[in-house]
FIFI-464320 format. One record per residue (C-alpha): x, z, y; residue in one letter; residue number from 1. Coordinates in steps of 0.05 Angstrom, whole numbers, padded with zeros to 5 digits. Layout:
NODE       x       z       y  rest   nr
NODE       X       Z       Y     A  NUM
...
***
This chain:
NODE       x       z       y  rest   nr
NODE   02016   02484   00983     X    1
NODE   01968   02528   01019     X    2
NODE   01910   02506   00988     X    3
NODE   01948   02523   00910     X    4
NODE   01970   02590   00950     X    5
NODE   01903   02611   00967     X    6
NODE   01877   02589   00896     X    7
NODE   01934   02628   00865     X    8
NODE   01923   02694   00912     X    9
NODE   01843   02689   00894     X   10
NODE   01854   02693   00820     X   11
NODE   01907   02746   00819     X   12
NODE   01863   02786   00867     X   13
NODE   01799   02773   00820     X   14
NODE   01838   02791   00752     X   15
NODE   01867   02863   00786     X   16
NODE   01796   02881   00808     X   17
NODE   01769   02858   00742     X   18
NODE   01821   02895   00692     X   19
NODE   01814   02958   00734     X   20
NODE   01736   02959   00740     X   21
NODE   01729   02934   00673     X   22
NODE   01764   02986   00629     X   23
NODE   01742   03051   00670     X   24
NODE   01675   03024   00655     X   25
NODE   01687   03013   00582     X   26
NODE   01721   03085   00577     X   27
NODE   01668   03111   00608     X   28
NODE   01609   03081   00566     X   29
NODE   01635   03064   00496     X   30
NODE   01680   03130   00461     X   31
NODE   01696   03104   00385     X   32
NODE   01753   03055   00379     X   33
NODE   01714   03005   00341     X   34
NODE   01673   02991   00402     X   35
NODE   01716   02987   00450     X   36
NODE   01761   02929   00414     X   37
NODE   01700   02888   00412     X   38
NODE   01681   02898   00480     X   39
NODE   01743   02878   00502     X   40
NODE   01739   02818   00472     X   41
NODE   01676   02801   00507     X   42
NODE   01702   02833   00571     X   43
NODE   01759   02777   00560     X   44
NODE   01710   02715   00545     X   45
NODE   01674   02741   00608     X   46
NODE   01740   02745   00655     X   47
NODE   01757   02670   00622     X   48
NODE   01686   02637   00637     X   49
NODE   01676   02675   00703     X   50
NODE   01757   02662   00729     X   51
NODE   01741   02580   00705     X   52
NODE   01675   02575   00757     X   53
NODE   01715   02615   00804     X   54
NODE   01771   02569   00795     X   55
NODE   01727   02509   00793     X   56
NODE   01676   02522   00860     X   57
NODE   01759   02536   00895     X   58
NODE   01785   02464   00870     X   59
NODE   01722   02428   00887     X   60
NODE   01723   02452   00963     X   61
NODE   01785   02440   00972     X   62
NODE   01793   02376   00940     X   63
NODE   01728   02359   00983     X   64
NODE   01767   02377   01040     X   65
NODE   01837   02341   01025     X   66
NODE   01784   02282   01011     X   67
NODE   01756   02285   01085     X   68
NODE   01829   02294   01116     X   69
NODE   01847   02232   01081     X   70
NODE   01793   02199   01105     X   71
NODE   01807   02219   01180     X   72
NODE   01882   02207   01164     X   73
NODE   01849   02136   01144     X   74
NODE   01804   02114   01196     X   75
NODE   01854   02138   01243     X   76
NODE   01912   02098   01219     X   77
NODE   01854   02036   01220     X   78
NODE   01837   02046   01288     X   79
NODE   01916   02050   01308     X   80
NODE   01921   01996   01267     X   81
NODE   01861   01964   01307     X   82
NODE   01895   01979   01368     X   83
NODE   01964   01953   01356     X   84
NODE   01939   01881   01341     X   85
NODE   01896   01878   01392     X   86
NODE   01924   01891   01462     X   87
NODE   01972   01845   01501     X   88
NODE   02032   01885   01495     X   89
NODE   02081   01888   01437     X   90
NODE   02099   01952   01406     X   91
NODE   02172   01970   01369     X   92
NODE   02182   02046   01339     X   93
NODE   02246   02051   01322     X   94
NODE   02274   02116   01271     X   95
NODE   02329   02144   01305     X   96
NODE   02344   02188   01239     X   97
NODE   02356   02117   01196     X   98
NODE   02364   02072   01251     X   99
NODE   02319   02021   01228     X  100
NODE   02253   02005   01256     X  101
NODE   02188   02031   01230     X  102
NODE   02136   01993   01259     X  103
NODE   02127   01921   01302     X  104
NODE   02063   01896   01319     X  105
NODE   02060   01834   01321     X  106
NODE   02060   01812   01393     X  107
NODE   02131   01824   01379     X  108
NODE   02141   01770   01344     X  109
NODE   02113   01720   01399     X  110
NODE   02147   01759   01457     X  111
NODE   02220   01749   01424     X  112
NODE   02206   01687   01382     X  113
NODE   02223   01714   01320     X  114
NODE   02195   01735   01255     X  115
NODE   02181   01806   01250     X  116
NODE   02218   01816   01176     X  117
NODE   02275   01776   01197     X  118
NODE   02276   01834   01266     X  119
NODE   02258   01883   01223     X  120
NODE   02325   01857   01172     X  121
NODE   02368   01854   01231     X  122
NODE   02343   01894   01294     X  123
NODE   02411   01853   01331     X  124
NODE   02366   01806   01347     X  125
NODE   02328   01832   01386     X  126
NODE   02380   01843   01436     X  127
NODE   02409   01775   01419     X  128
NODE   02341   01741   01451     X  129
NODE   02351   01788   01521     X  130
NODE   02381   01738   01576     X  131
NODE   02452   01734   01587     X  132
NODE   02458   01769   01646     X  133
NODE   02403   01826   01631     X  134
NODE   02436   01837   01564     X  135
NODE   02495   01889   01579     X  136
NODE   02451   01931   01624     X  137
NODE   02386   01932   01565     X  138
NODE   02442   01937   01511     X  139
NODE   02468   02002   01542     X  140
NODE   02402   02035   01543     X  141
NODE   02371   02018   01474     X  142
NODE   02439   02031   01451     X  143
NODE   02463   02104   01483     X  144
NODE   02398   02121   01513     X  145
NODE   02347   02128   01462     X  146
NODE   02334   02199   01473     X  147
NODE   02312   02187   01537     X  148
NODE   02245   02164   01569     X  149
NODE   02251   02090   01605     X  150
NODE   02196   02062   01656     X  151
NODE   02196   02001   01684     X  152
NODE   02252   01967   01653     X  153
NODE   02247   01894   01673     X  154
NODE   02284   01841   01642     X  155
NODE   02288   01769   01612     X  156
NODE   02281   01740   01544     X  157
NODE   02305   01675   01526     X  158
NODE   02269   01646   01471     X  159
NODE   02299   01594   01425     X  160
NODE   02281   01528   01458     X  161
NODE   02317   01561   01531     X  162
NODE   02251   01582   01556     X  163
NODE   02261   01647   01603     X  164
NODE   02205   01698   01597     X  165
NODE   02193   01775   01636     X  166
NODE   02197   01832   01598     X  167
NODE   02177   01895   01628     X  168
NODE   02187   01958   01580     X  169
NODE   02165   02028   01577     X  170
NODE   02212   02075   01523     X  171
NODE   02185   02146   01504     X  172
NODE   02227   02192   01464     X  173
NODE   02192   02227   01409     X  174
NODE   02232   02290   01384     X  175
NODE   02220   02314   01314     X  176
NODE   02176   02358   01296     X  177
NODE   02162   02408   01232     X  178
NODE   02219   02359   01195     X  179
NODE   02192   02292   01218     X  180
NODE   02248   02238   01246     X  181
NODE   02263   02225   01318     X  182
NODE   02237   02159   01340     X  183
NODE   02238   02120   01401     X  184
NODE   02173   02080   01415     X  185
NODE   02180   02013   01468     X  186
NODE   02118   01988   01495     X  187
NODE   02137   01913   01522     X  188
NODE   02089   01883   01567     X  189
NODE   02095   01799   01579     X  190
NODE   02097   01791   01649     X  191
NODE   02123   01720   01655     X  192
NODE   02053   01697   01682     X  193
NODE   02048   01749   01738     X  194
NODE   02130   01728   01761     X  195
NODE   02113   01662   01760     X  196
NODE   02051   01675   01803     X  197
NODE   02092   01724   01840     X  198
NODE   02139   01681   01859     X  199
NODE   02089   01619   01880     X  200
NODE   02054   01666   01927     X  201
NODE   02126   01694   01960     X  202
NODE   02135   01625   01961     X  203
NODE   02065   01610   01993     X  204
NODE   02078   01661   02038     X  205
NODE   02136   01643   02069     X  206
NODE   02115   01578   02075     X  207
NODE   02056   01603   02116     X  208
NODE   02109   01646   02156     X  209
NODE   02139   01581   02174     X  210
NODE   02081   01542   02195     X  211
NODE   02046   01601   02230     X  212
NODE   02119   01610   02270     X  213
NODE   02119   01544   02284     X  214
NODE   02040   01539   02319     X  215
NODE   02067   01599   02360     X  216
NODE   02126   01556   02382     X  217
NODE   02084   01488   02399     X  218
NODE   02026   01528   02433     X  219
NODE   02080   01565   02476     X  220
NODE   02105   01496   02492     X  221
NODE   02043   01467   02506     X  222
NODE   02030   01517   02554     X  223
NODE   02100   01499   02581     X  224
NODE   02076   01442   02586     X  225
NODE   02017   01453   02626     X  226
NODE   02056   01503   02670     X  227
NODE   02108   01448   02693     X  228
NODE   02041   01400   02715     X  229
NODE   02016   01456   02758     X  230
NODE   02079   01474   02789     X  231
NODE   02088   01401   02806     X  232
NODE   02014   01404   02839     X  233
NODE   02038   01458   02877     X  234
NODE   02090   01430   02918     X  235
NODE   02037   01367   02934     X  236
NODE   01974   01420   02949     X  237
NODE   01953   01456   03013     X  238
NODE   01972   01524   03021     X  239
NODE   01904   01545   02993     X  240
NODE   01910   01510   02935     X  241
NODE   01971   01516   02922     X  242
NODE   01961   01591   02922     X  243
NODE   01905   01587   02867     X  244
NODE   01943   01545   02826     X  245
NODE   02003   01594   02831     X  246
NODE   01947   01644   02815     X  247
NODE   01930   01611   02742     X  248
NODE   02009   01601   02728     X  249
NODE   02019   01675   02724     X  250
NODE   01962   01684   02674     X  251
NODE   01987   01617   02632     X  252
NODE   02055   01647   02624     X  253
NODE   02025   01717   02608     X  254
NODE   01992   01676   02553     X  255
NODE   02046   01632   02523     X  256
NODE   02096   01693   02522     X  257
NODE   02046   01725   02472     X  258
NODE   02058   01668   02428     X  259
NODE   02139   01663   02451     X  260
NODE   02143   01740   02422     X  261
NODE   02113   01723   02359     X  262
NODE   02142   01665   02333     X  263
NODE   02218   01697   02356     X  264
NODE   02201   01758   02333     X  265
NODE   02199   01786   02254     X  266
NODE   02124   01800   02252     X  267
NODE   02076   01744   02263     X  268
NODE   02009   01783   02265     X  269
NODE   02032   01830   02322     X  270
NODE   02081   01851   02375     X  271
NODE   02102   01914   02403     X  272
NODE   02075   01938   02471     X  273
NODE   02143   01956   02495     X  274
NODE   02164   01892   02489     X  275
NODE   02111   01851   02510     X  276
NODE   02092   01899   02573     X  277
NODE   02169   01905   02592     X  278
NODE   02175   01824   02586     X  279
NODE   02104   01814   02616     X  280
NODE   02130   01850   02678     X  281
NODE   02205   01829   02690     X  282
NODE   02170   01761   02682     X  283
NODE   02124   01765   02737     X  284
NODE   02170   01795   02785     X  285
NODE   02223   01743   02783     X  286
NODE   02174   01694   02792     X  287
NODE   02140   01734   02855     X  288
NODE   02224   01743   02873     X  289
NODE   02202   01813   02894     X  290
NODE   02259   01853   02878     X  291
NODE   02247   01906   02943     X  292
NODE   02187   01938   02898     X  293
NODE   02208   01979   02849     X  294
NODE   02170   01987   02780     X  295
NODE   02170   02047   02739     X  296
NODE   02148   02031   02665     X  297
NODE   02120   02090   02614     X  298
NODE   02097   02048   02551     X  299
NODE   02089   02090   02494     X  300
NODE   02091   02040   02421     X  301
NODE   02033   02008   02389     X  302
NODE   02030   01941   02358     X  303
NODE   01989   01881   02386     X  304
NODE   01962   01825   02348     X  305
NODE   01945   01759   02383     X  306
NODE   01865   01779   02398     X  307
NODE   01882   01841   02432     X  308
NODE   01955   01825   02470     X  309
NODE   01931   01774   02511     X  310
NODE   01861   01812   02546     X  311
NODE   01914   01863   02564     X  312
NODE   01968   01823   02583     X  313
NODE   01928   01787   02639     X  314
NODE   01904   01851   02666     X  315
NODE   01960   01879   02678     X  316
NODE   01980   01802   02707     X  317
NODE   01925   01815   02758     X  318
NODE   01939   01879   02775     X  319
NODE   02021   01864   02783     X  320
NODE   01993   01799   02822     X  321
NODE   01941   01832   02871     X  322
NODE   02002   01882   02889     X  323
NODE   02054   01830   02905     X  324
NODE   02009   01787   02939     X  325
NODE   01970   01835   02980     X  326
NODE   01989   01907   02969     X  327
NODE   02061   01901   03008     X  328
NODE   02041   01846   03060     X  329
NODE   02061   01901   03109     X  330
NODE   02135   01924   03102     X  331
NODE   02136   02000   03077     X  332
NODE   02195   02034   03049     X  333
NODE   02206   02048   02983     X  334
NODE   02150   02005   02950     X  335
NODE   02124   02023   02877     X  336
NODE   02093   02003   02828     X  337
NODE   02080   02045   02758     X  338
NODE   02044   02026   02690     X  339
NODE   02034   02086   02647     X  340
NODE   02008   02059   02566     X  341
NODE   01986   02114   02526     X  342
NODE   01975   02123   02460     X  343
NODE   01924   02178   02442     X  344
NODE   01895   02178   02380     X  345
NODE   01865   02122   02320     X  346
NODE   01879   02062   02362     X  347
NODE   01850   02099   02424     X  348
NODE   01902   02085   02486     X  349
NODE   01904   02088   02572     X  350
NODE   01927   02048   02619     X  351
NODE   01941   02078   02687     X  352
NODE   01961   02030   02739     X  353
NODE   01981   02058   02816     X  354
NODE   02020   02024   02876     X  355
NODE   02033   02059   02937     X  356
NODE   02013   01998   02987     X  357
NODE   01960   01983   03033     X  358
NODE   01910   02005   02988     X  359
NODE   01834   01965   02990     X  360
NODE   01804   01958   03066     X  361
NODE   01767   02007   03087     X  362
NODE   01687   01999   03067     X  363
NODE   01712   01952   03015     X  364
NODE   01660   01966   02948     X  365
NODE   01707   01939   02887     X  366
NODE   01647   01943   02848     X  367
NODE   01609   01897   02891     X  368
NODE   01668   01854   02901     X  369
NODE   01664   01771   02885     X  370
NODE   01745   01764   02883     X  371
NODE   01762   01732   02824     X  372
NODE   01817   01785   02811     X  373
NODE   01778   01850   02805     X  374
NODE   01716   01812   02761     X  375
NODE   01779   01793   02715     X  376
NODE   01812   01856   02707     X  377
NODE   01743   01896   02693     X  378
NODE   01715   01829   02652     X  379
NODE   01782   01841   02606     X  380
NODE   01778   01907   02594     X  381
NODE   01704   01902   02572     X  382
NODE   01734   01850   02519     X  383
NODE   01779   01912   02500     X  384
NODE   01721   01957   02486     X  385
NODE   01750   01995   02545     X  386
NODE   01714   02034   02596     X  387
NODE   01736   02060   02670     X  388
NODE   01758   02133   02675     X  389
NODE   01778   02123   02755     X  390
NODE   01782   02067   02811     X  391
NODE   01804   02087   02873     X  392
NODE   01842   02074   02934     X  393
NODE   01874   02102   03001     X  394
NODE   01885   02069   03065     X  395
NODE   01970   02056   03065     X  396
NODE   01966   02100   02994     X  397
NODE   01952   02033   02953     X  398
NODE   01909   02040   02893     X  399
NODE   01903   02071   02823     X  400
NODE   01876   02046   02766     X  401
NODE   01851   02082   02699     X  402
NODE   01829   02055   02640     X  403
NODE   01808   02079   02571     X  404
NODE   01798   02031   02507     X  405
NODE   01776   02036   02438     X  406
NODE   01787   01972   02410     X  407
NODE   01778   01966   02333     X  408
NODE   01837   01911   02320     X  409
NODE   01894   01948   02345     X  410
NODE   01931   01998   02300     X  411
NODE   01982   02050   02332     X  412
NODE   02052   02048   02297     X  413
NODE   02085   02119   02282     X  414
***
């Protein structure tokens, strides 16, 4: 239409110029009436012949034109066409105007098990093939929700020999537009492959869960095990020994509760430092029975795994340890104790440890020291990327402890 409306304006514009220019000219140049019918009939056979090219070099362009938007339109269509038949999914347009489909590629017909002239006769069943219990709540949306845009719709198909298969469906709405219908365009992916994989590895997983659970559980037993040999030992050992073995019982069950707090708790690849620090020290002072010191706790939350509890778990078991056995040997009233664990910044974290005993003899170098206690405590912390911020110690003002760390493997919880 606007090519015939342009064509149309042309000529009319052409022939006005033309008829105007044409006879002032004549009037102008030819005076008897002899003359001037014949060379108006030449004026006309001029108009005609010039008007025809006109005409002509107008429909040639524009047919040359129509010919290369048909042949976009075409190659287009081809590489839609292209498209359509090759990728996984399977595509339905529905006409909302007729409500009959338009298009179905043909993964449709593999994905519902049915011959696409036989969906495209009866679009019923479609929803026919859609599992029992999926159907009612797919019905309702391809049904009285057409006009709206669906993500993520996932569903089952049940094919014709009872085989179930996932269906997950993206809906667009496309309005109409300059008189063209309404349609609603599904894109169905087949996702039976990834459910069944998904399921194997949940599967997998909690199988692993189990297991791992259950190596926490034997390896805190074990160590059970081990614990109830050495306190046999110590009732049949000299004092001395006896001491040393009580010694390595404390750092044993600072061990195995590690494990006893992940296999009882939900996560198996860490455990909260309130928790563990809390147990960790109600533990060891029921077993020292010293319930005359009193132990102020400040643990801020960050989550342990296994590499990173225990390191810190026995230092704070030889710095609880060092205080009950030598720290209060003198009676002094009101004895304390206080852990401070702070949580700074990208896993950084402190641990401040003070008591208000005896404090370290006077002259005594800790850095020089050979008790197996103090090379522990600084040993573990170097296994925690950790440095020392402060050391020190006052005759009957016991001693304070400060440590920084940096250590890669433990993440800080918000």
């Amino acid at each position: 239409m606007k090519a015939a409306a342009r064509i149309a304006f042309f000529y009319l514009f052409f022939g006005y110029l033309w008829i105007y220019f044409s006879d002032y000219a004549i009037s102008l140049l030819f005076s008897s009436t002899e003359d001037t019918r014949e060379i108006q009939s030449v004026k006309g056979w001029v108009f005609v012949s010039i008007s025809a090219l006109i005409i002509y070099v107008l429909l040639v362009r524009e047919l040359k034109y129509q010919k290369k938007v048909l042949s976009d339109k075409f190659e287009s269509d081809q590489l839609f066409q292209v498209i359509l038949e090759r990728i996984e999914d399977a595509v339905i347009v529905f006409n909302l105007d007729t409500w009959k489909i338009d298009f179905l590629s043909e993964q449709v017909c593999r994905l519902f098990d049915s011959k696409n002239e036989d969906i495209i006769a009866n679009p019923q069943l479609l929803m026919d093939r859609v599992y029992v219990e999926d159907r009612a709540r797919i019905t309702d949306i391809w049904m009285n929700q057409l006009r709206e845009n669906h993500t993520g719709l996932l569903y089952r198909i049940q094919t014709t020999n009872g085989k179930l298969k996932w269906a997950l469906e993206h809906r667009l709405f496309i309005p109409s537009k300059n008189g063209s219908p309404n349609k609603a365009v599904a894109v169905i992916s087949d996702m039976t492959s990834y459910m069944e994989n998904q399921t194997k590895l949940e599967q997998s997983l909690k199988e692993n869960e189990t297991l791992l659970t259950e190596v926490h559980h034997r390896v805190k037993n074990n160590l059970a095990v081990i614990i109830s040999f050495l306190q046999l030992q110590v009732y049949s050992s000299p004092p001395e020994t006896a001491d040393i073995l009580e010694q390595s019982i404390v750092r044993i069950k600072a061990i195995a509760l590690v494990h006893e707090k992940l296999y009882s708790g939900k996560n198996l690849s860490g455990l909260s430092s309130v928790d563990y620090i809390t147990s960790l020290v109600e533990n060891i002072k029921l077993m020292y029975m010293r319930t005359d010191i009193s132990i102020d706790l400040e643990i801020q939350k960050m989550e342990f795994n296994i590499i990173d509890a225990i390191p810190m778990g026995l230092m704070i078991t030889e710095m609880l340890t060092n205080s009950f056995r030598h720290a209060f040997k003198v009676p002094k009233e009101n004895p304390q104790i206080k852990i401070e664990f702070l949580v700074i910044d990208n896993g950084l974290f402190e641990l401040k440890y003070r008591d208000n005993g005896i404090g370290f003899p006077v002259g005594f170098d800790y850095r020089k020291a050979e008790t197996i206690g103090l090379s522990v405590i600084f040993s573990l912390s170097s296994q925690l990327n950790g440095r020392e911020i402060e050391c020190s110690s006052s005759p009957n003002q016991g001693v304070f402890y400060h440590f920084a760390f940096s250590p890669k493997r433990i993440n800080a919880k918000s």
